[in-house]
C-alpha distance (Angstrom), angle and dihedral (degrees) to the residues before:
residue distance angle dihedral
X1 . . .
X2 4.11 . .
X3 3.99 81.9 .
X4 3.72 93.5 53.5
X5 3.93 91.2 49.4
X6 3.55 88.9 49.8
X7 3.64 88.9 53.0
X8 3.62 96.2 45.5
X9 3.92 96.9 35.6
X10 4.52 99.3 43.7
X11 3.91 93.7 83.1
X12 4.20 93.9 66.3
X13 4.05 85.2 27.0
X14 3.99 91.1 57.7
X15 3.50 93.5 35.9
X16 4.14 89.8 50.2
X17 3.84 91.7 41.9
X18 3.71 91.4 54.8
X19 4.15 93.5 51.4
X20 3.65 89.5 42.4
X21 3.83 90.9 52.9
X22 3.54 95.3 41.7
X23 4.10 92.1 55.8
X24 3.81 85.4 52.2
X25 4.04 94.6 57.8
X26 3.98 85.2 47.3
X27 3.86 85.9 46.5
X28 3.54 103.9 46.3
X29 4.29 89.4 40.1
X30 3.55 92.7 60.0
X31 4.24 110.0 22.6
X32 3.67 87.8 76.0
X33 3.41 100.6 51.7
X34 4.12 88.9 45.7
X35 3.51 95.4 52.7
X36 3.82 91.0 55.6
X37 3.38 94.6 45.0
X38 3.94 88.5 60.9
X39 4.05 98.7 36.5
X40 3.75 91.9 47.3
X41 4.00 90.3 44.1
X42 4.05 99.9 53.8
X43 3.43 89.3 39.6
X44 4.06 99.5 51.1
X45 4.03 79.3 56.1
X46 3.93 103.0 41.1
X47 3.76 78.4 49.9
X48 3.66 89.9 58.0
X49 3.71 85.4 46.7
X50 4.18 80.1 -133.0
X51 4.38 117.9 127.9
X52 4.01 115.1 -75.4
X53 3.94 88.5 -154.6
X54 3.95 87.3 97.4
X55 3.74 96.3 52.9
X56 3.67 92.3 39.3
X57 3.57 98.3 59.0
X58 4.16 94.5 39.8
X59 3.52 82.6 46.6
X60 3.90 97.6 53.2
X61 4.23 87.9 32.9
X62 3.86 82.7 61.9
X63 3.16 108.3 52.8
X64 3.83 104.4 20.9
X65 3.97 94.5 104.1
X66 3.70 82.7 54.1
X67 3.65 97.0 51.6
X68 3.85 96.4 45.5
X69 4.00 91.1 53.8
X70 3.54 96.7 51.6
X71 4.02 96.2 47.9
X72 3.82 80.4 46.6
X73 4.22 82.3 70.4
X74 3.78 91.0 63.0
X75 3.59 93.4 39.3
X76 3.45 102.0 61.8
X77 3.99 97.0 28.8
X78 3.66 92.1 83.4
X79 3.47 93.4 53.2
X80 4.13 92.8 46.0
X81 3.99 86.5 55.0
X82 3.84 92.1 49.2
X83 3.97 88.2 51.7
X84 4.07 111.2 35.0
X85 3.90 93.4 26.2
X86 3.75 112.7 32.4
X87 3.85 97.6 28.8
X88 3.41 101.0 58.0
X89 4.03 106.3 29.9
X90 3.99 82.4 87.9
X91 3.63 111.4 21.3
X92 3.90 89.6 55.9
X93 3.80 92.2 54.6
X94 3.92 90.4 45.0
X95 3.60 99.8 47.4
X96 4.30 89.6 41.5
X97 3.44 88.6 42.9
X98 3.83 92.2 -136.8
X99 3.93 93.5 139.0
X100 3.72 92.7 80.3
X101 3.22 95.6 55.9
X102 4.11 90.5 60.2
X103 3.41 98.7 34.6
X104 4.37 82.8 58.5
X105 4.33 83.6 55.7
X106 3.68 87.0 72.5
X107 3.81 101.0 -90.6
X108 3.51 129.9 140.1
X109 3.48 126.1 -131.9
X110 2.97 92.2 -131.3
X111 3.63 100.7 54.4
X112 3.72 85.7 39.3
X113 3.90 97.2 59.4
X114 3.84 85.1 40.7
X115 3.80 94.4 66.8
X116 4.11 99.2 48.8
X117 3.71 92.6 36.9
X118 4.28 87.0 52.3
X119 3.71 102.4 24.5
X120 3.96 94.5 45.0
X121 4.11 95.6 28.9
X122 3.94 88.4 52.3
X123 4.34 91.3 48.3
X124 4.02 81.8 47.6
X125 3.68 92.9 52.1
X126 4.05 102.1 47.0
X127 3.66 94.8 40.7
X128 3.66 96.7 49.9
X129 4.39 86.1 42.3
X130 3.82 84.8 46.3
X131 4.14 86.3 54.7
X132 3.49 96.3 47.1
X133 4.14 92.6 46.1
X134 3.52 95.6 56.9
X135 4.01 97.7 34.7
X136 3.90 82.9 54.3
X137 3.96 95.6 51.2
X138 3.51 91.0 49.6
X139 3.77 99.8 48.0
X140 3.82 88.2 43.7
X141 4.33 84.0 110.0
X142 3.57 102.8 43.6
X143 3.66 89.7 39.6
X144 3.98 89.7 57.3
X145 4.00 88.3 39.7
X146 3.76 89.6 51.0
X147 3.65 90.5 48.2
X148 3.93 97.0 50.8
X149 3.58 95.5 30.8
X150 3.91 107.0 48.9
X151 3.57 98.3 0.3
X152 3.83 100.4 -112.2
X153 3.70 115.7 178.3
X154 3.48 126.0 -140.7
X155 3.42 95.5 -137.7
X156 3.60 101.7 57.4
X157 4.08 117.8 79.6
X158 2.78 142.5 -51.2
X159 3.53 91.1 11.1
X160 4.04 98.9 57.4
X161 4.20 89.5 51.6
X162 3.85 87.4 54.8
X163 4.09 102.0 51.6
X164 3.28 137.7 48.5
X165 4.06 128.3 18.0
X166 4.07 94.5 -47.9
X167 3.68 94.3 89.4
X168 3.86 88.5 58.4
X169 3.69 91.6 57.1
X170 4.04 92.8 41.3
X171 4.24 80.8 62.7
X172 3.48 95.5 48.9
X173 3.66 93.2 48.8
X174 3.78 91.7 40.2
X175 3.73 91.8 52.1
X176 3.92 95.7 50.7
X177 3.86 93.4 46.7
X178 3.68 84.7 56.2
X179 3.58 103.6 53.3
X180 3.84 82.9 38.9
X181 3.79 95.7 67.3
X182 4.09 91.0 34.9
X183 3.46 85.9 68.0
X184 3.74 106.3 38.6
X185 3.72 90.9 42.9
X186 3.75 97.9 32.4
X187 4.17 89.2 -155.8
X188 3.88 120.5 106.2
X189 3.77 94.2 -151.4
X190 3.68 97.0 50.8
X191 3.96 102.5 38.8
X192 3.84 82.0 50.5
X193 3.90 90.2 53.4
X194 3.50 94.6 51.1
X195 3.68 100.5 37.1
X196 3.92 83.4 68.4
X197 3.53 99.6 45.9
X198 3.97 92.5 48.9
X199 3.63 91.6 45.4
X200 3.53 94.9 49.5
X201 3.74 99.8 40.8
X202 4.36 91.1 54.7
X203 3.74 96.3 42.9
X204 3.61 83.8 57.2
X205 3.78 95.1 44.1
X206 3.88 93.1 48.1
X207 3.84 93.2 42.8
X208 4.20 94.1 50.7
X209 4.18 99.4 32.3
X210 3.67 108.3 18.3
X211 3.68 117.7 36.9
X212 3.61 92.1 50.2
X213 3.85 89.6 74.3
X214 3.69 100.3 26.5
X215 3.86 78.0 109.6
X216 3.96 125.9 20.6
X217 3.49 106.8 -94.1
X218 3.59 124.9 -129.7
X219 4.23 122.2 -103.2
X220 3.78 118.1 -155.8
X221 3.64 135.6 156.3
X222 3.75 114.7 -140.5
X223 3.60 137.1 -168.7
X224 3.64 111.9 -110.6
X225 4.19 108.7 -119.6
X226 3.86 146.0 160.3
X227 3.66 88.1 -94.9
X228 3.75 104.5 47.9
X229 3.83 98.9 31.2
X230 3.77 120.0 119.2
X231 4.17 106.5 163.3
X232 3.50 123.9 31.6
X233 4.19 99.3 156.7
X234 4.13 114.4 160.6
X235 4.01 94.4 -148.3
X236 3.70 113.5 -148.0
X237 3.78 104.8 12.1
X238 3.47 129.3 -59.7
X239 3.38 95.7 -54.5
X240 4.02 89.1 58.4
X241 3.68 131.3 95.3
X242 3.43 123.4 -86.3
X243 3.75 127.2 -114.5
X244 3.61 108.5 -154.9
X245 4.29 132.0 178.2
X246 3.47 137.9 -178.6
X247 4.10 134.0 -168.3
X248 3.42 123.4 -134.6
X249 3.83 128.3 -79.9
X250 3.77 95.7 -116.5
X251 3.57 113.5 81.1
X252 4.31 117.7 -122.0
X253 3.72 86.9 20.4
X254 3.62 117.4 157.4
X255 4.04 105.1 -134.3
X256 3.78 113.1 -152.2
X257 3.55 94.7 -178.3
X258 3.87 148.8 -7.8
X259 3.79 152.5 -165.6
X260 3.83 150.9 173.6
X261 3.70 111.7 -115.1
X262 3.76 121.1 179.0
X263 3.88 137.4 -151.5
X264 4.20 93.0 -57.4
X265 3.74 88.1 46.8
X266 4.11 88.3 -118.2
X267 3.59 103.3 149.3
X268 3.79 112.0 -119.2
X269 3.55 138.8 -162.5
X270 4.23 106.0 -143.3
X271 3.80 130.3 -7.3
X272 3.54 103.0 -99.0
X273 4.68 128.2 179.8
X274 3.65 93.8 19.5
X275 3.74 98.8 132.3
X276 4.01 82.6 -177.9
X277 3.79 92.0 60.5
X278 3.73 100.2 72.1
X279 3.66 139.3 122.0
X280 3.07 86.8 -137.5
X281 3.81 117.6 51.1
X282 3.77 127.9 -3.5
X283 3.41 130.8 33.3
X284 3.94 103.7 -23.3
X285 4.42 90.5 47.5
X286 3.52 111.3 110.6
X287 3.74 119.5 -103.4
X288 3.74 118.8 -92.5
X289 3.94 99.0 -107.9
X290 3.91 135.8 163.1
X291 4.12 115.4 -85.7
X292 4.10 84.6 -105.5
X293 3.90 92.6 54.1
X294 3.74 98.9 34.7
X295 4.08 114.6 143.1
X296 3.51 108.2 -122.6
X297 3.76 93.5 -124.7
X298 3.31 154.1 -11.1
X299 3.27 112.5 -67.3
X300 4.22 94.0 22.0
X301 4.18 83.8 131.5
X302 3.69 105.1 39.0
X303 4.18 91.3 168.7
X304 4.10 87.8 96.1
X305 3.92 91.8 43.3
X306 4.04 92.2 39.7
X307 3.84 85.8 49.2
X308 4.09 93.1 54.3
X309 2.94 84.8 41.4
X310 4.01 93.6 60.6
X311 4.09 86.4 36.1
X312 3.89 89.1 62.9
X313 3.90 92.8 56.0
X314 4.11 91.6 -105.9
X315 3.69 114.6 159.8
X316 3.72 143.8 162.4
X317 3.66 130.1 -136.2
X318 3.41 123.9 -141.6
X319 3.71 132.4 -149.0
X320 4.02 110.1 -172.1
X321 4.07 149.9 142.4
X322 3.48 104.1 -122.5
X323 3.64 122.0 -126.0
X324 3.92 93.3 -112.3
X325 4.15 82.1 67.2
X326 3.33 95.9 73.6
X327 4.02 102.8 99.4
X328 3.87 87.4 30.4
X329 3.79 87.3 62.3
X330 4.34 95.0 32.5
X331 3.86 82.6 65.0
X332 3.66 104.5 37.0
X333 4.14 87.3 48.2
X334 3.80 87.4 42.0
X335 4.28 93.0 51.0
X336 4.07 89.4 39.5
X337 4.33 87.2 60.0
X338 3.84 94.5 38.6
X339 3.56 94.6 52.8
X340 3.88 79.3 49.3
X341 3.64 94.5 54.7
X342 4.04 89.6 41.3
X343 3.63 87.7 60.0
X344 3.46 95.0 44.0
X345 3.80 90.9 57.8
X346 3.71 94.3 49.8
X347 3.31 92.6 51.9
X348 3.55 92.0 50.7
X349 3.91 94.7 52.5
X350 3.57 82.7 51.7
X351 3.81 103.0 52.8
X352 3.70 83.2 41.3
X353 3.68 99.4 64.3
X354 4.11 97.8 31.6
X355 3.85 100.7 31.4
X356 3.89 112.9 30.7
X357 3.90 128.0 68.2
């Protein structure tokens, strides 16, 4: 029976196999070089004892593109499994009618459903955890550039589907919806069709409404300043209220949600009858410089506004997952689709014995 499966499964395998190995030559060519480029850069400027933040963000402005379409690889290769190797490793079989003719060679169906489920689920598993190892060791410099440059969180997608262990337990998951739907539906085109759109639709769901709270998140309030700022938007003119944001102290934090609070701790919406927050006059005016030296705006040097803003009792209050929560959550994402893919399989052993003839 394995050597049937083998015979049955080695077209997609070999086919898979040779993509996989050909990202690794492109991966291993150019990971070296990209890791260089980033250890030699920050430490030609701590060296200089001058500010990294310039070479971080060209570095991650560089190669960002780069970085987003090889994580794309593991995104989608999860879903690819679940629709050319789980969908139609039943369905074909069923609509061929080709299982009756092993099931008459003395083989249970259990025992038959057994080996594709763990010979082809297993293959699905290590070569999408094989992906997402190498994808991750290559990114491991734009990740850290993204991180100190722009702040990107790990946690947040797409990057938290692409690192880590989750990806292995998106295949599983993918793979047993697939052969799930091939044998309700019996029909290859159909159980592929729907294998995407279910796939697509929960990693969605779990990403926006359940990893959030997988773990408690953390609740701060921070002062708002030049280094944490990320919205500072005068709404109507300058004679408008201000809309003002802030991220949260800890770096690569993913923030779930935000808002400006002032000196009562009553959460408000924009900064409103504060003649001293103006672009105008006050505080958040421009300094009077020479033409040659002129700020480009108002608002160009928002440590004076930022600092009013801190004298007047204006905070913002944080709701985030802390960086350190990113294996915490990897496993707890990870356990959530293998008990998905564990049910899937039961209920496929089930439906195969009752249901199917």
């Amino acid at each position: 029976m394995i050597w049937l499966t083998w015979r049955q499964f080695r077209a997609a395998g070999a086919m898979t196999a040779a993509a996989l190995a050909a990202l690794a030559v492109v991966l291993v060519v150019t990971g070296p070089g990209l890791a260089d480029d980033y250890s030699t850069g920050i430490a030609a400027c701590t060296a200089q004892g001058g500010d990294c933040s310039n070479f971080v963000d060209r570095f991650f402005r560089d190669h960002r593109n780069t970085g987003l379409a090889v994580t794309s690889v593991v995104l989608v290769l999860p879903a690819l499994i679940g629709i050319f190797w789980g969908a139609p490793l039943i369905a074909r079989e069923l609509d061929a009618g080709t299982h009756r003719l092993v099931w008459n060679q003395s083989v249970t169906r259990t025992r038959w459903l057994a080996v594709k489920l763990g010979l082809v689920g297993l293959a699905a598993v290590a070569v999408v955890g094989l992906g997402s190892l190498g994808v991750e060791w290559w990114s491991d410099p734009i990740d850290k550039a993204a991180v100190a440059a722009q702040n990107v969180s790990r946690i947040e997608p797409p990057l938290f589907g692409a690192r880590g262990i989750a990806p292995m337990g998106y295949a599983a998951f993918a793979f047993a919806l697939g052969v799930t739907l091939g044998m309700l539906l019996r029909r290859t085109i159909p159980a592929m069709a729907l294998t995407l759109a279910i796939f697509v639709g929960l990693q969605v769901a779990i990403a926006e409404l359940v990893r959030p709270h997988l773990i408690t998140p953390t609740r701060a309030t921070v002062e708002i300043t030049p280094s944490n700022v990320d919205e500072f938007i005068f709404l109507g003119g300058p004679d408008g209220p201000l809309q003002v944001g802030a991220q949260a102290a800890e770096q690569g934090a993913w923030v779930l949600s935000g808002h400006t609070v002032d000196a009562s701790g009553r959460a408000v919406e924009t900064i409103t009858g504060q003649r001293s927050l103006s672009p105008t006059s006050g505080a958040c005016a421009p300094p009077e410089e020479p033409p040659a030296q002129q700020a480009e705006g108002p608002g160009e040097d928002l440590a004076p506004c930022l600092a009013e803003l801190k004298r007047l009792g204006y905070r913002q209050r944080v709701t985030y997952q802390p960086a350190s929560h990113f294996w915490p959550l990897q496993w707890r994402e990870t356990a959530i689709y293998t008990a998905l893919a564990i049910a899937l399989s039961g209920f496929c052993f089930w439906w195969l014995r009752r249901r199917v003839s």
